[in-house]
KOLFIDO-594098 format. One record per residue (C-alpha): x, y, z. Coordinates in steps of 0.05 Angstrom, whole numbers, padded with zeros to 5 digits, always signed. Layout:
REM KOLFIDO-594098
XYZ ...
***
This chain:
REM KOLFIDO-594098
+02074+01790+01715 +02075+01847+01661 +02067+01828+01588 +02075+01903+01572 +02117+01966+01596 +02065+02015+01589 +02021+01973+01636 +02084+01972+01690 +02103+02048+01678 +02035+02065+01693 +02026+02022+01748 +02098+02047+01772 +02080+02113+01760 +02014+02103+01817 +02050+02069+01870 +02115+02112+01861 +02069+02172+01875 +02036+02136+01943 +02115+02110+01962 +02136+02188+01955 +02061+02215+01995 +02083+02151+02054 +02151+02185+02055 +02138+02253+02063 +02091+02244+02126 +02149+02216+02159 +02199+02265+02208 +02269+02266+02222 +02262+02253+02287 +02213+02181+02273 +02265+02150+02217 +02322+02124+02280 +02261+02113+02335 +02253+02048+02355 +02171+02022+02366 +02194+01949+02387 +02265+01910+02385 +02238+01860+02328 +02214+01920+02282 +02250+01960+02234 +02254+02032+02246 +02226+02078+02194 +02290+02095+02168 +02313+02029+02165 +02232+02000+02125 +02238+02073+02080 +02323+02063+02059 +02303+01985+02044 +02241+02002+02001 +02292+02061+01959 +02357+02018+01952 +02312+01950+01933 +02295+01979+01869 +02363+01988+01836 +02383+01920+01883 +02334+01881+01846 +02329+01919+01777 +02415+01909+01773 +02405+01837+01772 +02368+01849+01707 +02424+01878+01679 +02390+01944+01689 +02438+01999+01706 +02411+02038+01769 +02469+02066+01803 +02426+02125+01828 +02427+02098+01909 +02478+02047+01930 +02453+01992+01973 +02498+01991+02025 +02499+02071+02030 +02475+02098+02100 +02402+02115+02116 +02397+02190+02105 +02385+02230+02175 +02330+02272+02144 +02260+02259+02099 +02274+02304+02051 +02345+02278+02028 +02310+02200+02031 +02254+02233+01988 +02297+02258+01940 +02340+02185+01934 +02280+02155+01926 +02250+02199+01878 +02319+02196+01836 +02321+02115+01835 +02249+02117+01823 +02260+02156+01762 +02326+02129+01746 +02289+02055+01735 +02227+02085+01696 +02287+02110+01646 +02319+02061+01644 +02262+02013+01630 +02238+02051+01569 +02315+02056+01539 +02337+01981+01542 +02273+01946+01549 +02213+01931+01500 +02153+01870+01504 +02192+01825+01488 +02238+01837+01533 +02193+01823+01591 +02192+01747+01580 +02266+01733+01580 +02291+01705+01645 +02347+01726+01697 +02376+01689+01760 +02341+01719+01815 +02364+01701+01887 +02371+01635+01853 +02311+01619+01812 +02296+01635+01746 +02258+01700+01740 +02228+01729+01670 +02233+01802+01673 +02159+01815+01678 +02153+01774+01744 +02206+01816+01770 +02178+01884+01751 +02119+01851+01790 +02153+01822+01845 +02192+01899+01856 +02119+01935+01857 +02094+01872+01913 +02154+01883+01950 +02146+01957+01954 +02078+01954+01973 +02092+01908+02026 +02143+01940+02065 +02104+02005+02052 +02053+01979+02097 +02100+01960+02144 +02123+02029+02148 +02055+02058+02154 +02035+02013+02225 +02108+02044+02240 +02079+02102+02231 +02013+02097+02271 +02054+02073+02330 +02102+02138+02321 +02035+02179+02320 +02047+02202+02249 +01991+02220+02200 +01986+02165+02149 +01960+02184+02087 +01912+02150+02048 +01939+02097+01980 +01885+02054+01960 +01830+02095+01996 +01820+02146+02058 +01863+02135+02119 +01828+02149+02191 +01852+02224+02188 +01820+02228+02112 +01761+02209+02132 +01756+02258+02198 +01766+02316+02142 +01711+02288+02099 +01666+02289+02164 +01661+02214+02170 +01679+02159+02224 +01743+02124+02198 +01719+02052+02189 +01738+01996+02240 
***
């Protein structure tokens, strides 16, 4: 829950950064490959993490009409980089035009329940993070570097000169 903007933009502004670093490690070739039949495909994990925002941030009466939801996943990392960078954005300006503190108290029907615009800005940085780890055991079973978010990843800490921990 955010009581203030400048605590989500900055907090936005972090994990926006890692989202775009995950993104980038990816290749065209791993976003259609298929690691197991129950398991999104990279495409499919990266496209739901980009079109979620302006899914969930609409609702809010936020206008985010940067990436459609139901537009197809793009074929290659740097035009899914680019969508995501441009939603990304696109919410971060519209947050600072329409909202203030106070804002982030009132409440808006979220998938049925009564959200107050804080949880939500909350709930869309949980989300993210949460599929974004999805995405990165995708990418150790497509044999993709995985770069480091919250601290070193295995191949991090083989270039610092130390044994990735188990």
């Amino acid at each position: 829950m955010y009581y203030k903007l400048s605590d989500f933009i900055s907090d936005w502004t972090y994990e926006s950064e890692s989202t775009i670093k995950v993104f980038s490690n990816l290749t065209d070739e791993s976003l259609s490959k298929k690691v197991h039949e129950k398991v999104r495909t990279a495409g499919k994990l990266a496209w739901h993490i980009t079109t979620s925002i302006s899914e969930m941030m609409n609702r809010t009466g936020l206008k985010i009409e940067s990436v459609k939801e139901d537009s197809p996943i793009p074929a290659k990392v740097s035009e899914l980089v680019d969508a995501y960078k441009s939603v990304s954005q696109a919410l971060i300006t519209q947050v600072k035009a329409n909202w203030d503190d106070a804002v982030l108290m009132k409440e808006d029907d979220m998938y049925g329940e009564m959200w107050a615009k804080g949880k939500t800005l909350g709930i869309l940085i949980t989300h993210q993070t949460h599929h974004r780890a999805q995405l990165t055991v995708v990418m150790r079973l497509l044999e993709l570097k995985v770069p480091g978010i919250y601290g070193p990843s295995s191949e991090e800490w083989a270039a610092y000169g130390m044994p990735a921990q188990e």
